[in-house]
Backbone as JSON Lines, residues from 0, in Angstrom:
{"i":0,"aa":"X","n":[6.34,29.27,-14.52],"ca":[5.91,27.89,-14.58],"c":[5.09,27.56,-13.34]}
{"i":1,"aa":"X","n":[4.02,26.71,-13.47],"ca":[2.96,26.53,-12.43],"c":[3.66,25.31,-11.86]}
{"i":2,"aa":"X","n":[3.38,25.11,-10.4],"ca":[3.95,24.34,-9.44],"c":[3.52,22.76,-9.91]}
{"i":3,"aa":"X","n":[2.28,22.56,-10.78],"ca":[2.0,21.24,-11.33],"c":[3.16,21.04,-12.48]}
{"i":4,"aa":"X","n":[3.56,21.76,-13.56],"ca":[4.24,21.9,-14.16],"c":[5.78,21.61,-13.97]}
{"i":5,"aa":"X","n":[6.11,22.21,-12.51],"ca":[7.48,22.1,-12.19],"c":[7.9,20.44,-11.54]}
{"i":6,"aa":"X","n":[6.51,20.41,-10.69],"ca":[6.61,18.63,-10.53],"c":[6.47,17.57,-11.58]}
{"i":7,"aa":"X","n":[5.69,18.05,-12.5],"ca":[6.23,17.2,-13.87],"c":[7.22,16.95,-14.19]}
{"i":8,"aa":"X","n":[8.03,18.06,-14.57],"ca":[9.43,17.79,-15.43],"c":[10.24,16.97,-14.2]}
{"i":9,"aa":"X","n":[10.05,17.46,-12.63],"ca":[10.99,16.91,-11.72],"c":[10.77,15.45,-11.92]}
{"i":10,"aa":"X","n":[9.33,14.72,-11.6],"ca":[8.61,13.87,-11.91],"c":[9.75,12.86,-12.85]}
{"i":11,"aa":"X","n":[9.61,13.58,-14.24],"ca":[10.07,12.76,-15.44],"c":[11.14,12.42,-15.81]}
{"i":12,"aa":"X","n":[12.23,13.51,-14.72],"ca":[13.84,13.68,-14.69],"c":[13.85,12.29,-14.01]}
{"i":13,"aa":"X","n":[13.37,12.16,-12.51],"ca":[13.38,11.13,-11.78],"c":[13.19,9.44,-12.48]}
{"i":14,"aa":"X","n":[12.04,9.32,-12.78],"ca":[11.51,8.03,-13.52],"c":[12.13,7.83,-14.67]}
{"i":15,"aa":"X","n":[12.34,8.8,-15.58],"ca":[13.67,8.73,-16.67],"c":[14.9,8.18,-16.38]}
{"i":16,"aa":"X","n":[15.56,9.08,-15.51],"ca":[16.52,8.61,-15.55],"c":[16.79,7.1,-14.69]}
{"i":17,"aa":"X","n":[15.44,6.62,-13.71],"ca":[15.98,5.34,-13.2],"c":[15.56,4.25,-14.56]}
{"i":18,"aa":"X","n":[14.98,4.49,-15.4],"ca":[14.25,3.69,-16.56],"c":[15.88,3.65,-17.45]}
{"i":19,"aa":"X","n":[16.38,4.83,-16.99],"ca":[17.76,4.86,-18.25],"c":[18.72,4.03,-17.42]}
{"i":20,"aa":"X","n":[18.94,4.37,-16.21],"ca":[20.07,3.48,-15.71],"c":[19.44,1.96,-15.22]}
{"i":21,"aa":"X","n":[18.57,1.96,-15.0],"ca":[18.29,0.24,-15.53],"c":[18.69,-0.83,-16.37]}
{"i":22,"aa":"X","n":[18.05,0.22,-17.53],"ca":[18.21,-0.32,-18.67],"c":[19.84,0.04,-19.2]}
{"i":23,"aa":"X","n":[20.3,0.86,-18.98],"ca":[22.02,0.16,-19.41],"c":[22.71,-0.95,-18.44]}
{"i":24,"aa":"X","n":[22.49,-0.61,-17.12],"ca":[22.52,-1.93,-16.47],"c":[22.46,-3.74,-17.0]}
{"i":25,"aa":"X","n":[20.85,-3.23,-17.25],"ca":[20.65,-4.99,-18.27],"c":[22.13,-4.87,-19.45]}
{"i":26,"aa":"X","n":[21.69,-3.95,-20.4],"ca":[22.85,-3.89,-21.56],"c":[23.9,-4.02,-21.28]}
{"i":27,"aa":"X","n":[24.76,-3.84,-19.79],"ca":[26.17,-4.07,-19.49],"c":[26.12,-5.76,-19.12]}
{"i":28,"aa":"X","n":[25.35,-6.0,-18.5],"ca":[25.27,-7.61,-17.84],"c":[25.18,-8.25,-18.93]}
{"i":29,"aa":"X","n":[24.21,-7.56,-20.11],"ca":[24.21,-9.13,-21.14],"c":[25.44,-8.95,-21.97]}
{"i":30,"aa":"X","n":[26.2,-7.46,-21.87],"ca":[27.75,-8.11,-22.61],"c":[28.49,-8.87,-22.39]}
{"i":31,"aa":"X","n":[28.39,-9.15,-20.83],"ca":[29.11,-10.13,-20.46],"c":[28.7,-11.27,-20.6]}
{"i":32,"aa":"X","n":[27.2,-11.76,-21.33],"ca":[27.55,-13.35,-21.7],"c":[27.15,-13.15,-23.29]}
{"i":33,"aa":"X","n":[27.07,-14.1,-23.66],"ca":[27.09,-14.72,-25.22],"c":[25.64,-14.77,-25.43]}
{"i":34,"aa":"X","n":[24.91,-13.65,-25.55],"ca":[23.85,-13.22,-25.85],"c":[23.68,-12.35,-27.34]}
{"i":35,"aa":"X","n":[22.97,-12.66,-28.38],"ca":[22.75,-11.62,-29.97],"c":[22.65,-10.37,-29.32]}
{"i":36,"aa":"X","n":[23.0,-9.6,-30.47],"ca":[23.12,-8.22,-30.32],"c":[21.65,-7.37,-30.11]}
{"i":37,"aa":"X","n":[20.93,-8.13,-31.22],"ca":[19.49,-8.01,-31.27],"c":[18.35,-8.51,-29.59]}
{"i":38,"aa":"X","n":[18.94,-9.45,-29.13],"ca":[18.19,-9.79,-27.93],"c":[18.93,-8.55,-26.73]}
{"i":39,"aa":"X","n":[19.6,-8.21,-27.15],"ca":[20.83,-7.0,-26.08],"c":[19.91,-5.91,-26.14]}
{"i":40,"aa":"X","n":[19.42,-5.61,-26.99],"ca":[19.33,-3.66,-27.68],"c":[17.84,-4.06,-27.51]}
{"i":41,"aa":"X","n":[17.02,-5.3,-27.93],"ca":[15.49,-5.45,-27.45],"c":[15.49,-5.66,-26.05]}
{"i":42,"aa":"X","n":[15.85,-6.26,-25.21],"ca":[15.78,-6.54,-24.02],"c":[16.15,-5.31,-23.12]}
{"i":43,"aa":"X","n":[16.81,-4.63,-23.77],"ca":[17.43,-2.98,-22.94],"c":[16.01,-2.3,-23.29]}
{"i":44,"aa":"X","n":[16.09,-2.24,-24.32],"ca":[14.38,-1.33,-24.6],"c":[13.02,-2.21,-23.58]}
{"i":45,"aa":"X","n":[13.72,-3.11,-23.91],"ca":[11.94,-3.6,-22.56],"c":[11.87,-2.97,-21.92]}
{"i":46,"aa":"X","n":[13.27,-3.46,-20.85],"ca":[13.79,-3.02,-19.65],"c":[13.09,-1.49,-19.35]}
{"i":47,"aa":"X","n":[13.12,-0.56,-20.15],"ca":[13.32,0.9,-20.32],"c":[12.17,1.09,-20.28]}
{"i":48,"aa":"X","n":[11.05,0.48,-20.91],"ca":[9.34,0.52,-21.39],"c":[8.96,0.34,-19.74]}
{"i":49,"aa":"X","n":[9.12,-1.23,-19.28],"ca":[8.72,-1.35,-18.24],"c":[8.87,-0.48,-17.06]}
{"i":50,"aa":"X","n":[9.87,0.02,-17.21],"ca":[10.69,0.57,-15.45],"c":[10.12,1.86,-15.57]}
{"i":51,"aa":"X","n":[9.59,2.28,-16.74],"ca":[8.81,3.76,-16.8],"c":[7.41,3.23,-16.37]}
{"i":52,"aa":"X","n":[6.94,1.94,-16.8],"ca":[5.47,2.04,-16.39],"c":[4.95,1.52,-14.82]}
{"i":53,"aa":"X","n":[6.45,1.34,-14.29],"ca":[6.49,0.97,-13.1],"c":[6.87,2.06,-11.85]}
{"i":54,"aa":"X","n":[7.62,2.77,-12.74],"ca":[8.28,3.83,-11.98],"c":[7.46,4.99,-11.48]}
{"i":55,"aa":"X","n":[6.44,4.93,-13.01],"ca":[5.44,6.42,-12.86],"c":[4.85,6.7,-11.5]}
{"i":56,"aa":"X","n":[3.68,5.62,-11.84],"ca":[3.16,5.7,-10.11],"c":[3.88,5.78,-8.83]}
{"i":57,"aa":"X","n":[4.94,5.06,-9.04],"ca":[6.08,5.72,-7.68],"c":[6.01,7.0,-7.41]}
{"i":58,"aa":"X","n":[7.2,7.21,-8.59],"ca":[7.55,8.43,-8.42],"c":[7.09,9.69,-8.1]}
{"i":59,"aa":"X","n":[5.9,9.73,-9.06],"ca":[4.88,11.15,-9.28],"c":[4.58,11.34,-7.42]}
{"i":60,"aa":"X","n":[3.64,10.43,-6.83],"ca":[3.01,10.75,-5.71],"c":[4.31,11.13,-4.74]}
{"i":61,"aa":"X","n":[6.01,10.98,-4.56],"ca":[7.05,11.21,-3.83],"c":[6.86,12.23,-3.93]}
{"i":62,"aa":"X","n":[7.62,13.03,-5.3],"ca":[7.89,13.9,-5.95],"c":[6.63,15.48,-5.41]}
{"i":63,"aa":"X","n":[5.49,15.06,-5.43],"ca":[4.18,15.85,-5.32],"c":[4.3,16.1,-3.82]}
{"i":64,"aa":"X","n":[4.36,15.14,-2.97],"ca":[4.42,14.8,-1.72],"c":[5.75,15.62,-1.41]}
{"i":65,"aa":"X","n":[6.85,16.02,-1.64],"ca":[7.81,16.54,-1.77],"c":[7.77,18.24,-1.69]}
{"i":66,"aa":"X","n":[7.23,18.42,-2.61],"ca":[7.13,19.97,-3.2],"c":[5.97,21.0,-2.98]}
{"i":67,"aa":"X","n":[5.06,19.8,-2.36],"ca":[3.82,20.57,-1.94],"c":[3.66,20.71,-0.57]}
């Protein structure tokens, strides 16, 4: 595997998984109030959309900056 390659997947592990624990985050907080199930499971998916399109640019240049 080529060293661009290996910072990818590291890359995607990283921004993934903060996009995943975000977003169950939101989904635990809105169980606790009297929020639809439907605004729960859409609002977790935002959550998840956004924090990847926020995260990318973070992450990638650490990650690169890291390994190279």
């Amino acid at each position: 595997m080529s060293a661009e390659g290996k910072i990818a997947k590291i890359s995607a592990v990283w921004y993934l998984g903060i996009s995943f624990g975000l977003s169950l985050m939101f989904f635990v907080i809105t169980t606790l109030g009297n929020y639809p199930v439907v605004a729960r499971y859409g609002g977790a998916i935002w959550v998840f959309i956004l924090t990847i399109i926020i995260s990318m640019p973070l992450v990638i240049p650490r990650i690169k900056k890291k390994y190279q």
